[in-house]
C-alpha positions as CSV (number, residue, x, y, z in Angstrom):
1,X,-69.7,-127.4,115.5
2,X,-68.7,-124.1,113.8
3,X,-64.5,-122.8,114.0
4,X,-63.4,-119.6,114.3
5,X,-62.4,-118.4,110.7
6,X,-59.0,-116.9,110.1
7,X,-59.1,-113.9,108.2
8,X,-55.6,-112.3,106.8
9,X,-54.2,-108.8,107.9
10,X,-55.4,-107.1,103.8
11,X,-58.9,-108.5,104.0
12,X,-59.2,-107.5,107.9
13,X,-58.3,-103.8,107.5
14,X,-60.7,-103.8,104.6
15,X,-63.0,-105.1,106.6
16,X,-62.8,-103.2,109.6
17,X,-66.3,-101.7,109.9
18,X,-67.9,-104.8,109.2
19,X,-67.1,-106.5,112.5
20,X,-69.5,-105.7,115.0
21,X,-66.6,-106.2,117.6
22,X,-62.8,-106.5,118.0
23,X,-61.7,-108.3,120.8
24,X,-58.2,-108.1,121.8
25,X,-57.1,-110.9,123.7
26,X,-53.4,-109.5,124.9
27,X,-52.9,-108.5,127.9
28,X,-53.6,-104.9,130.0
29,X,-50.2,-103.9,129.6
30,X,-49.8,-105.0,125.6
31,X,-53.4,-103.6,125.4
32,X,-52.4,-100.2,126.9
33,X,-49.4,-100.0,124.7
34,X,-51.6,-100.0,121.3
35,X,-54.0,-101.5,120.1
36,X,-56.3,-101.9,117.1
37,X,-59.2,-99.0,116.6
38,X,-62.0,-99.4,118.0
39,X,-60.9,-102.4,119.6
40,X,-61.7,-103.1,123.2
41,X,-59.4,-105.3,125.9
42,X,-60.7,-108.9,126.5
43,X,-57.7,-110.4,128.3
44,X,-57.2,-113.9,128.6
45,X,-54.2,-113.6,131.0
46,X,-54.4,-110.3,133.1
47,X,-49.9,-109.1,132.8
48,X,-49.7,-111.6,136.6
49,X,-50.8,-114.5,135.4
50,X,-48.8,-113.8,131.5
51,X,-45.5,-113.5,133.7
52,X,-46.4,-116.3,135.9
53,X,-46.7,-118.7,132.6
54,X,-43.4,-117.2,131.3
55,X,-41.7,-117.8,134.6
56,X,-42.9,-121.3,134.4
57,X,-41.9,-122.0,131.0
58,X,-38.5,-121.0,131.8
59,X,-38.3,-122.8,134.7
60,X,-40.5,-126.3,134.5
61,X,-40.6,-126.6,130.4
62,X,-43.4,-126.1,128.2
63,X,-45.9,-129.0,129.6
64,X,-46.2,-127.3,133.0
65,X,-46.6,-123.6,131.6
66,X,-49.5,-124.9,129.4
67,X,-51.5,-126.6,131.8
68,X,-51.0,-123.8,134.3
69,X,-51.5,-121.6,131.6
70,X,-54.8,-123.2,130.0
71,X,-56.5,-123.9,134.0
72,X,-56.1,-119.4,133.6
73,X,-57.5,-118.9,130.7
74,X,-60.2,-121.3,131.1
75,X,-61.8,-119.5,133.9
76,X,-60.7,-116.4,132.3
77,X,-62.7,-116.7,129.0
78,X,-65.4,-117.8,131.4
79,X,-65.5,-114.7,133.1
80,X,-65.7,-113.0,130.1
81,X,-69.1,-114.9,128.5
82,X,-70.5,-114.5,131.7
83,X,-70.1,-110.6,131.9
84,X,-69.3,-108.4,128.5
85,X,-70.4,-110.6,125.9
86,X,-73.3,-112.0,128.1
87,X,-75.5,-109.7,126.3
88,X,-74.7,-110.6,122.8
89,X,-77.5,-112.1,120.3
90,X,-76.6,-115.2,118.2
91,X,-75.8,-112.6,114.8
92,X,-73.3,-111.2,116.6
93,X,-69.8,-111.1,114.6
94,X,-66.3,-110.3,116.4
95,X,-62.9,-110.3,115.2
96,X,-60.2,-111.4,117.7
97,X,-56.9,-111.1,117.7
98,X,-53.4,-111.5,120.0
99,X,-50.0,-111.1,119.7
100,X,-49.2,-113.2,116.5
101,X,-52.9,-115.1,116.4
102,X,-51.9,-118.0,118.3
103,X,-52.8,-119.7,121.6
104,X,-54.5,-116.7,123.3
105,X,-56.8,-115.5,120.7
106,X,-57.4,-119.0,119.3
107,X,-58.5,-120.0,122.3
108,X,-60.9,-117.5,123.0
109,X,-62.3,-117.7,119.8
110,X,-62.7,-121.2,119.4
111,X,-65.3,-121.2,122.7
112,X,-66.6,-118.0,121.1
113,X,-67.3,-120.3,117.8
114,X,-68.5,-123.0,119.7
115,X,-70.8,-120.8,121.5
116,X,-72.3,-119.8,118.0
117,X,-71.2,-116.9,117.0
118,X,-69.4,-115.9,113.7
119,X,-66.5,-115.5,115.1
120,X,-62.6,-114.3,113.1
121,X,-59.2,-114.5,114.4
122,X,-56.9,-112.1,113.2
123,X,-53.6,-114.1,110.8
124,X,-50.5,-113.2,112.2
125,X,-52.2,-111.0,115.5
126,X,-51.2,-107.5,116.3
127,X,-48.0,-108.7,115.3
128,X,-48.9,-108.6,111.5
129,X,-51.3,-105.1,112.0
130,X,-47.7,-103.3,113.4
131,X,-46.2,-104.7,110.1
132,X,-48.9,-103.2,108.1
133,X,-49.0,-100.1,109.8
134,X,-45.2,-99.1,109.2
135,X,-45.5,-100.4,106.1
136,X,-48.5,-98.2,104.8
137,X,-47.4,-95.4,106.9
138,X,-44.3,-95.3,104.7
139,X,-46.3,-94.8,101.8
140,X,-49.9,-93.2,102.6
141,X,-48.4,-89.5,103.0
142,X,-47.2,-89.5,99.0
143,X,-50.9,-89.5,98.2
144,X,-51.9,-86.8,100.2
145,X,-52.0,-82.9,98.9
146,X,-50.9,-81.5,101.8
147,X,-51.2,-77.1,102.8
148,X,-48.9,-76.1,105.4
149,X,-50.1,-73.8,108.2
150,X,-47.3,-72.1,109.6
151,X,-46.7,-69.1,112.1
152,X,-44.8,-67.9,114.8
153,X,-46.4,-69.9,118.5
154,X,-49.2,-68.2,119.5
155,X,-50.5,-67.1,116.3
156,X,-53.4,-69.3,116.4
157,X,-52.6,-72.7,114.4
158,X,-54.6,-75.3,116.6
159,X,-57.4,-73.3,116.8
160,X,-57.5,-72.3,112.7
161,X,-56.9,-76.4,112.3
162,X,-60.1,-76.5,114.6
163,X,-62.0,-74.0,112.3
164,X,-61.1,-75.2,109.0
165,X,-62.3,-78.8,110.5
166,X,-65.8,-77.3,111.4
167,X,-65.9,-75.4,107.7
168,X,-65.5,-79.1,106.4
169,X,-62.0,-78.3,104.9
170,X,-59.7,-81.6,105.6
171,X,-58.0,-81.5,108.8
172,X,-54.5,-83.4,110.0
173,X,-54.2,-82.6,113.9
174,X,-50.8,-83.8,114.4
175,X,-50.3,-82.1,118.2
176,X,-54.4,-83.8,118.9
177,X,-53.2,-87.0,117.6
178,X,-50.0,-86.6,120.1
179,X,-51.5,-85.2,122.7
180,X,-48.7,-82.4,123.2
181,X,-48.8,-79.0,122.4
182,X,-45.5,-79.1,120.5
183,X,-42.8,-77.5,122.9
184,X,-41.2,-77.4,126.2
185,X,-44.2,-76.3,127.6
186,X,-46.6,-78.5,125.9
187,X,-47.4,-81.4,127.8
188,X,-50.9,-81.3,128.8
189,X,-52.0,-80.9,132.2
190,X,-55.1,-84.2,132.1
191,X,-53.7,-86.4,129.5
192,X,-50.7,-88.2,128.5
193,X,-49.2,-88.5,125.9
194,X,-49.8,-92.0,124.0
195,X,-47.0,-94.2,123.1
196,X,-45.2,-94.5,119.6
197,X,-46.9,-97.4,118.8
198,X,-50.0,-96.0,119.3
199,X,-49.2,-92.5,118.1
200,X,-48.7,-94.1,115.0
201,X,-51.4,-96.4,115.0
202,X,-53.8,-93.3,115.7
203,X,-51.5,-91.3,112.7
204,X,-52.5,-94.6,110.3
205,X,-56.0,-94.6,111.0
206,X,-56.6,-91.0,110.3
207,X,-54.2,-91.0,106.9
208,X,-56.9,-93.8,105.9
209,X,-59.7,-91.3,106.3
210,X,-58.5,-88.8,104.2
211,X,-60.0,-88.0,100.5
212,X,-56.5,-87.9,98.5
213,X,-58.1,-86.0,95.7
214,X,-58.8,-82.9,98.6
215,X,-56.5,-81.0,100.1
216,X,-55.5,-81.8,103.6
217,X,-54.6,-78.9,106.1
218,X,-51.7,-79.8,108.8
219,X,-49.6,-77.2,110.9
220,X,-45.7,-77.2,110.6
221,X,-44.5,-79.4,113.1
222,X,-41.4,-80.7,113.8
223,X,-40.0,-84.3,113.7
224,X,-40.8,-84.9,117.3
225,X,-43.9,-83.9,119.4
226,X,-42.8,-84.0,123.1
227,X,-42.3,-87.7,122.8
228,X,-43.7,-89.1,119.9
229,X,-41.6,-89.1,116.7
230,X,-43.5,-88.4,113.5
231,X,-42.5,-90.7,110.6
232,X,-40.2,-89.9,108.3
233,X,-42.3,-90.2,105.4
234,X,-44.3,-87.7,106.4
235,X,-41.8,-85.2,107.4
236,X,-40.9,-85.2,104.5
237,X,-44.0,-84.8,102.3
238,X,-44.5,-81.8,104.7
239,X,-41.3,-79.9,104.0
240,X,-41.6,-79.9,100.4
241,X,-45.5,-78.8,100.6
242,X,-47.0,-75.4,100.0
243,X,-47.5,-73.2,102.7
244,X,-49.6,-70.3,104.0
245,X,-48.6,-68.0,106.7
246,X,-50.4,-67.1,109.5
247,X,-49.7,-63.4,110.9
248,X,-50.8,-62.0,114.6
249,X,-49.3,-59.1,116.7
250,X,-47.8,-59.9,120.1
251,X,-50.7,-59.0,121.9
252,X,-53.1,-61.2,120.3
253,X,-50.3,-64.3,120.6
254,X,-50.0,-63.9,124.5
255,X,-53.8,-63.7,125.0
256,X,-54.2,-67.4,123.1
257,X,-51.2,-68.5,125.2
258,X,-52.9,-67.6,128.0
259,X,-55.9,-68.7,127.6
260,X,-54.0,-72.2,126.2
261,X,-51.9,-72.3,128.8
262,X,-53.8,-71.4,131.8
263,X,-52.8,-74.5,133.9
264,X,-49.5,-72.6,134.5
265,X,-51.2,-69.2,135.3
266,X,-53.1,-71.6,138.3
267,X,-50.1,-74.0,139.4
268,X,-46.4,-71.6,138.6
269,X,-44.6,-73.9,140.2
270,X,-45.1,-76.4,137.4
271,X,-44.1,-73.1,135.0
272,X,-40.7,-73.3,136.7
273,X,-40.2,-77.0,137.0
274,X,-41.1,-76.8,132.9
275,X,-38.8,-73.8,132.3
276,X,-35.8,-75.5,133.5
277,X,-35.4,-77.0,130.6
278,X,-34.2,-73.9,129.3
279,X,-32.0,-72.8,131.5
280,X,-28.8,-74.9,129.6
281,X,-30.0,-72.7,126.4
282,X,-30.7,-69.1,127.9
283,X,-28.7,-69.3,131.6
284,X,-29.8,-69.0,134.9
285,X,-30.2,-65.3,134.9
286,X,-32.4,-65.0,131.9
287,X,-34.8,-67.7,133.1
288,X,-34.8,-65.9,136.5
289,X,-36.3,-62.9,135.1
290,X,-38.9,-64.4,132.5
291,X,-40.1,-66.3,135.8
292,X,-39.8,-63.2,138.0
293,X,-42.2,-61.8,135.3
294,X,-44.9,-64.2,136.3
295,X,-44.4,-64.7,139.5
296,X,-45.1,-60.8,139.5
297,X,-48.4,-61.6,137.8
298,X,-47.3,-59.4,134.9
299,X,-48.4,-63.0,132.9
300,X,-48.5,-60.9,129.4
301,X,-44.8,-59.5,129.7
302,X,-43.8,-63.1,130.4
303,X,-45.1,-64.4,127.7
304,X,-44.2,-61.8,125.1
305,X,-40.4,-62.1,126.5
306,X,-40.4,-65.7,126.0
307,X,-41.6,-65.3,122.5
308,X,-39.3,-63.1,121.1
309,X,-36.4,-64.2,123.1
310,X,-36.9,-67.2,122.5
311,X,-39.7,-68.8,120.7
312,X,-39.8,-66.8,117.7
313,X,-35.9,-67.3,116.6
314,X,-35.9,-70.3,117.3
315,X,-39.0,-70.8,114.9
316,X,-37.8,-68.8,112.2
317,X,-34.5,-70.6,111.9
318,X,-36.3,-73.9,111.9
319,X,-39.0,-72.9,109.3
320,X,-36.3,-71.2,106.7
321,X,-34.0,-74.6,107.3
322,X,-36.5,-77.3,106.3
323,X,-39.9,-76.0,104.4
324,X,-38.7,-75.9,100.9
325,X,-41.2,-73.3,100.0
326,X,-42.1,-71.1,102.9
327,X,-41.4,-68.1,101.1
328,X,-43.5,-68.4,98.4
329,X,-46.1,-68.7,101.1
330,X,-48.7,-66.0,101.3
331,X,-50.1,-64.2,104.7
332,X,-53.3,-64.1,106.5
333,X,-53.6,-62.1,109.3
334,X,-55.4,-62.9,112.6
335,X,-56.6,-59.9,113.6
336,X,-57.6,-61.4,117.2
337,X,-58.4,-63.6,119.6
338,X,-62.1,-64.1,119.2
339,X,-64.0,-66.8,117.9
340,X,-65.0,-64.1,114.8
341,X,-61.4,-63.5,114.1
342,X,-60.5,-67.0,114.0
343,X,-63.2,-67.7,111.5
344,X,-62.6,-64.7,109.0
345,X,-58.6,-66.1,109.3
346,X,-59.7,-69.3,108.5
347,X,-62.0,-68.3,105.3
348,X,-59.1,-66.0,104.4
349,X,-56.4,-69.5,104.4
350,X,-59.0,-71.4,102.3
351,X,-58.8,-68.5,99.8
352,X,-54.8,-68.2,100.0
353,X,-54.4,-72.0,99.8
354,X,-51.7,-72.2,97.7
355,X,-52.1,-75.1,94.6
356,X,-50.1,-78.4,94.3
């Protein structure tokens, strides 16, 4: 009879591509939360039956909580041979892990094993990849030669990022990553944003990606992203790295908003319900007007009002407070909003990239 063969967090992240699978044996919920990439949910105990064995272990001790608990994940695992690995061949090779490697993952693995398939549990579960992932996340963003795009909002950043991607330059899409599009109006109509945990595992996984020796292009964000914090480490290695600025007249900036934001040109109600955020910075009166603006339909006085009353000084301060070398930056101008323009600015921040 083959075991399952323990393999340790180092040699498992090295290792990553080489598993044909990775089966994690948590929960929904704990699933949901984060997870490992690429990784897919193989629950032993769905989050009812995990609370149902914690209830019982508080309740009726630690015998009756594991026989309840092993009658679950019997017919559990069973489910899961019989439907999505019920097409796998004999060379098949997964890597399964849990919350710290224990009883969950073990025992999944062990009829995995049994079953004949080279199968790895992962030391320490997802408890020991978190670990690994602060830790490295901590030190990953000294290695990297970073560029700094900034620019007022509107001037274009995402889609120069997007660009400078397809040109083959090295891309870090912090707002992509967080699924926000970095202010009070940013939250994305279809997706949520992902928690911390993941955030940062999805941050970790694309640091690891990067060629060090290249430069790597990220916009100036700030330390939070709607709801997802980015790490200090990083921060920080962004603040003291070169920039280039990006230059567009208002015209051009309301015309990407628009087209950016267009879920609020269809639905204004959710305009207001986001704008009264504001109101404790600018009163009720000015926020009354910008939204009389739209509700007007004059859309591209709206958004130039917000800018400069707000957006843009608010930027400004921000940038001259915390990028140490913003003005040594040099300016490329976006000259508009077509897919032309954006690729003639985006050749034009190659050239201006600023050295290490």
């Amino acid at each position: 009879m083959k075991d399952a063969l323990v393999v340790r967090i180092d040699d498992a992240i090295r290792r990553l591509d080489e598993f044909d699978a990775l089966l994690d044996a948590r929960s929904p919920s704990e699933f949901l939360e984060d997870h490992l990439p690429g990784a897919t949910s193989a629950p032993v105990l769905d989050d009812a039956e995990r609370a149902r064995v914690g209830t019982l272990y508080k309740s009726h001790g630690a015998f009756e909580a594991k026989r309840v608990g092993a009658a679950l994940v019997a017919r559990n695992i069973a489910s899961i041979l019989e439907t999505r690995l019920a097409t796998h061949g004999r060379d098949w090779r997964p890597l399964v892990y849990c919350w710290r490697g224990g009883n969950r993952s073990g025992s999944l693995a062990t009829v995995m094993a049994r079953v004949g398939w080279r199968t790895s549990v992962l030391e320490g579960g997802y408890r020991e990849f978190r670990r690994h992932v602060i830790a490295d996340l901590a030190l990953a963003p000294q290695r990297l030669s970073l560029r700094i795009v900034t620019g007022r909002t509107g001037s274009g950043k995402s889609l120069l990022l997007e660009r400078l991607h397809a040109l083959g330059e090295q891309v870090l899409d912090l707002e992509q990553l967080a699924a926000h599009r970095g202010s009070v109006l940013g939250h994305l109509p279809d997706r949520a944003q992902p928690s911390q945990k993941r955030f940062e595992t999805l941050l970790w996984a694309r640091l690891r990606a990067l060629d060090p020796s290249r430069p790597v292009w990220v916009e100036s964000e700030s330390r939070k992203i709607g709801q997802c914090q980015v790490p200090e480490s990083l921060i920080l290695r962004m603040r003291e790295s070169p920039c280039v600025r990006v230059e567009a007249d208002d015209a051009v900036r309301a015309r990407l908003l628009l087209s950016e934001y267009r879920h609020f040109v269809e639905d204004p109600a959710r305009l207001s319900a986001r704008m009264a955020a504001l109101r404790p910075l600018h009163g009720h009166e000015r926020i009354d007007e910008w939204l009389r603006l739209a509700t007007a339909g004059q859309w591209e006085a709206f958004v130039v009002a917000l800018l400069r009353e707000h957006y843009d000084p608010s930027y400004d301060r921000s940038m001259q407070r915390n990028f140490a070398r913003l003005d040594a930056a040099r300016s490329v101008v976006l000259e508009g909003d077509d897919p032309a323009s954006v690729d003639a600015a985006a050749r034009r921040l190659v050239e201006a990239a600023p050295a290490a």
